[in-house]
Each structure stands twice: as C-alpha cells, then as structure tokens.
N, C-alpha and C positions, 0 to 999 in steps of 0.2 A: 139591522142592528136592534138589538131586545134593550130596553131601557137598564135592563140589569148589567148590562154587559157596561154602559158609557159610567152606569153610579160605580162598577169595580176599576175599572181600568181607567177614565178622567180623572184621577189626581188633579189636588191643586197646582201641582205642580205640572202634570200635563196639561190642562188646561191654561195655564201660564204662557207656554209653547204655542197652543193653538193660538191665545189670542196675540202674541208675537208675531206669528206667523201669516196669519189673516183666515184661519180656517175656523174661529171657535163658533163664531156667528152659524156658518154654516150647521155642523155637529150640534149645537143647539136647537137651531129650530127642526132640524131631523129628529133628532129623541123626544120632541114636545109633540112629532108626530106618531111618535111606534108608543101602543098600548101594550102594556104587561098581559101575558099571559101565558100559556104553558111553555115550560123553558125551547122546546124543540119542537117545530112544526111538523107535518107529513112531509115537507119538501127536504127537512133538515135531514130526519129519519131512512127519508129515502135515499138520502145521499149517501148517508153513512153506513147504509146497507150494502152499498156497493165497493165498499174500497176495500183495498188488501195491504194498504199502511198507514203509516199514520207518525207524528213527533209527538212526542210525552215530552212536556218540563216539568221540573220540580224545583224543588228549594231542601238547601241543605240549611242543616243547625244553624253554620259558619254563615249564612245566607248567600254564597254561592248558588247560580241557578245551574240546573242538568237538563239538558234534552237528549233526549233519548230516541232513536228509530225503533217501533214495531210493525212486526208484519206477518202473513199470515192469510190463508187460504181469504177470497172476497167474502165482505160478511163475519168476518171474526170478532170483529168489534159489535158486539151483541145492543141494543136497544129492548131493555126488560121496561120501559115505560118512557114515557115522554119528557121523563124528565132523569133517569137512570141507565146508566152504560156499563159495560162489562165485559170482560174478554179473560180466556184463558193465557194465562201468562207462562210461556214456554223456555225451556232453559235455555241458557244461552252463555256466555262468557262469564256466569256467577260473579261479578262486582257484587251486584243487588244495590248500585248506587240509589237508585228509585225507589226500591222498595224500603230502605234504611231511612230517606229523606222524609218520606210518610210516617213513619214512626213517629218522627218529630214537628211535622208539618205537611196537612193534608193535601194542602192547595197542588192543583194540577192545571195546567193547560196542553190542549192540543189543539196540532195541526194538520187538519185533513185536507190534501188536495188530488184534484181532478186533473192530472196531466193533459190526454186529450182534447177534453173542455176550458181547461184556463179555469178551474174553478176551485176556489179555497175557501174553509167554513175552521171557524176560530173557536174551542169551546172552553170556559173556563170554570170547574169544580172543585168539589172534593172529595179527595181518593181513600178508598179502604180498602187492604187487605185482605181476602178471604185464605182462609187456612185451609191445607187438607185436608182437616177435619169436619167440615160444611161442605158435605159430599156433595148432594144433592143440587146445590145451589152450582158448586164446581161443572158438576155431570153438564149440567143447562149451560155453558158458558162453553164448552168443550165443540168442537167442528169434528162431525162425521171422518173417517177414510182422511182423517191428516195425522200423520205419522209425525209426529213432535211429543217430547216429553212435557208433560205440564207440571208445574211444579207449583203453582199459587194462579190464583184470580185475583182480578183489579176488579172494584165497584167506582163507578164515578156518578156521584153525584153530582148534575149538571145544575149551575149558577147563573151562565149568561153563555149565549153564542154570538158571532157576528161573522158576516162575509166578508169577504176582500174583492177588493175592486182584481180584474183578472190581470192587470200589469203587470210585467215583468216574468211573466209564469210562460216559460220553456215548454211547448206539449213533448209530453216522451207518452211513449207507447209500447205497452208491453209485450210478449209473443204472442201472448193469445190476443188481443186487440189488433195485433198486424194480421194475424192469424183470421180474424172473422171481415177485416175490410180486405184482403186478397182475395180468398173465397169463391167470391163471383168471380174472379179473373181466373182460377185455378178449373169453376165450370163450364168457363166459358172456352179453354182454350183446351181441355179434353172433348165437348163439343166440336171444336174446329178438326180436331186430331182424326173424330170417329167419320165427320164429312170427308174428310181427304181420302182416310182409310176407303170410305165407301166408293166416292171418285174415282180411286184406282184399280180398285176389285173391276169398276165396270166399266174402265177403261181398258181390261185385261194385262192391269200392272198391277199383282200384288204385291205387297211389300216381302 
C-alpha cells in the first residue's frame, strides 16, 4: 500500500471503523512503514501490462457512484509514465454515464484483477478526457489489428495504488490461458498418436 492511497481512502470516518474493529493499530504501523515515492512501481506496471479488463468508478454530480467494465485486447490499458494511464475508449452502448460524471468530477478508481493468480491492484486518480481532436496523443493509446471503433481516450492520472489480500477471488480463465496450459497435453498426445501410427505400420497394421 503507497502512503498516498491510506491519506485518500482512511477517512476519519474509516478510521473510526478500523479502530472499532481492532485493525487501525495494524494499518498504522504498515503505512509508517511504506515510503512515498513514484505512484506505480515496475511490478505495478507490469501488472497492468497484462490485463485485458478492468472496473472504472466514478461519481456523478448527484454523488451517486458508477462502475463501469472495460475491456480490450491485453495491454490496452496503456502506462505513458509511472505515474499516467490511458486507453483508448471504444463505443459501446453510448450512455457516456462516465465520461459525463468527469465533466463534473474527475476522481476515478479502478479495479484490476488477476483471475488466474488471485491477484488485485486498486488505483485511484484523476481522469481526463481526450477529444478527437488530440490526434496524436489518441494515435499512441489505439491497439494495433483490434477492430473497435474509438470514439475518446481516458488519461488517468494516478494518486495512490494498493493491493488486496487474494481472498475471496474465484480463478477464471480465459480461452487463451486454457489454451496455452492444455498445449503440452495437445503435444503430447499427437506424439502418442505418431508412435502408435508408427507401431502399426511395423506391425503390418496400417490404419
């Protein structure tokens, strides 16, 4: 946990809770141990290199909160610096309840998790709109060979990250992930195929 994450999210009021609860002690002397320094590490970045979704909240005027599912070829969620995120933002059911709640309030959080691994990384910014008018910048956010229409970019600028503990996290797995752990079983058992094949040939039983 980055010290920036417990000063946005610890409320007095959260804190209130923790110390009801008997964890504040705890959460305390953990944040007296993490030093401030660039919002997102190489492990962070590396994470988030890898995933192909992700939950977006917002906050509305009304202060209703939104979360949202995006998703999108691995990788779409771009790291332009260690402390800056961005993705091309693809059409989709045109509400634009998220992109209307930025207008009014920038704050953003996301939810990236690791199915597979039981692994979840928390990040919380502030988001900006890029127009299609900020070609250039759009161009840089855009994924090769993925056929989606893009219609705006997100910039986030990153405030605090923190992990979660892997509890309660379901692994699912996608095609391709089933796809690359069968693999060996897929060469292993055309192997078996071409020895039987050969077995037979020179047993004078061809198939």
């Amino acid at each position: 946990m980055s010290n920036q994450f417990a000063e946005i999210a610890f409320t007095p009021s959260v804190r209130g809770v923790q110390e009801s609860m008997g964890s504040r002690r705890h959460y305390a002397r953990t944040n007296a141990e993490v030093t401030n320094g660039p919002p997102l590490g190489e492990g962070e970045l590396e994470f988030i290199s890898r995933r192909d979704s992700f939950y977006m909240a917002s906050v509305s005027e009304t202060d209703w909160p939104y979360v949202q599912h995006r998703g999108g070829p691995a990788g779409f969620l771009k790291a332009l610096s260690p402390s800056t995120l961005g993705f091309a933002d693809y059409r989709g059911n045109r509400q634009y309840i998220s992109v209307g709640n930025f207008l009014k309030n920038d704050r953003v959080a996301l939810i990236l998790v690791d199915y597979p691994n039981r692994e979840r990384l928390k990040i919380l910014g502030h988001a900006r709109v890029i127009s299609p008018d900020e070609t250039a910048l759009l161009e840089s956010l855009k994924t090769p060979d993925y056929r989606a229409r893009v219609e705006r970019g997100l910039l986030i600028e990153v405030a605090a990250y923190d992990w979660n503990c892997p509890q309660h996290i379901t692994p699912r797995f996608t095609e391709a992930e089933i796809e690359t752990a069968i693999a060996p079983l897929r060469t292993h058992l055309a192997q078996l195929e071409e020895e039987l094949k050969q077995c037979q040939e020179s047993a004078g039983h061809p198939r």
